[in-house]
N, C-alpha and C positions, 0 to 999 in steps of 0.2 A: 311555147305553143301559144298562138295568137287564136282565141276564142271569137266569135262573130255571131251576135244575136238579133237575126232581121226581123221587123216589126216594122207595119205600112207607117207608122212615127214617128221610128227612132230607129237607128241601129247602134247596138249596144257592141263595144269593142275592149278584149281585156286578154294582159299577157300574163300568161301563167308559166313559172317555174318550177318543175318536179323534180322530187329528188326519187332515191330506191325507192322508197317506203310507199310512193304514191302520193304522200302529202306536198301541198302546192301555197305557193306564195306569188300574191298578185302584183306583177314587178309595175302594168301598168293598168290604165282603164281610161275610157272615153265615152258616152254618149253623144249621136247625133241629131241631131235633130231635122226634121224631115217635112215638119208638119207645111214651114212656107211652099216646102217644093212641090206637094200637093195641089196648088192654086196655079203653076206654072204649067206652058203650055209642052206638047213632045219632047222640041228640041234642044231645050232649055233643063226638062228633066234627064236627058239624056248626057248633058254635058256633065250636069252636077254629080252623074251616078259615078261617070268618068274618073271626075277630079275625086270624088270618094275611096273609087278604087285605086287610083294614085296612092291617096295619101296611106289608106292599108296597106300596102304594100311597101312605101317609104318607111314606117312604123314595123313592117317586118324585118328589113334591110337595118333597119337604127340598131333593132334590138334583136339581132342573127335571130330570126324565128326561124324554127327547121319544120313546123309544123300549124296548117290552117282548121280550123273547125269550123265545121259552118252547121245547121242546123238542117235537118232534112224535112225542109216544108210539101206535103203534097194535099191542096184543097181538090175537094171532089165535085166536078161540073153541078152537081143537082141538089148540091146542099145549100139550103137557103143561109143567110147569116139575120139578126133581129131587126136591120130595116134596111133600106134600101141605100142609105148613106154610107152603112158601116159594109153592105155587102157590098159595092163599086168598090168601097176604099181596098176592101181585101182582097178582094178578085182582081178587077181591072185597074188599079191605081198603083197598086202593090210589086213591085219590079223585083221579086222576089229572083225570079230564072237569071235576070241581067245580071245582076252584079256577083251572083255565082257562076255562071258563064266565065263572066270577065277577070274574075280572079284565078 
């Protein structure tokens, strides 16, 4: 199972192995890092999301992953975040919908 932990960041990526018991052994791991694409304009973030999803998916295809996890993010239109920085970054900077879309 290929785990997926999105954060406006970083996305956090890791393959996990189960056996019966439910107990898991981490075959693989990766963070991404995010923060330059940030400063990059639409089309540019939109390419890099691309090639991300690419590569998750080549990483699921390496290591036969039969199963995706993704995190179920839902921000609420009216909830402020502690300034104004951190709230664009999480709301509108945050491509959360895209790259689960796309996978």
């Amino acid at each position: 199972m290929l785990g997926i932990d999105l954060n406006p960041n970083y996305f956090g990526i890791s393959i996990l192995e189960f056996n019966q018991k439910d107990n898991f052994k981490v075959l693989y791991k990766e963070v991404i890092d995010l923060i330059e694409l940030q400063k990059k304009n639409k089309n540019k973030v939109h390419f890099e999301l691309y090639e991300i999803n690419y590569r998750i998916l080549k990483l699921c295809k390496t290591w036969r992953v039969a199963k995706i996890a993704i995190e179920d993010l839902k921000f609420k239109k009216n909830i402020k975040f502690w300034s104004k920085d951190l709230n664009r970054l999480c709301k509108s900077k945050f491509r959360y919908s895209f790259v689960k879309s796309h996978l």
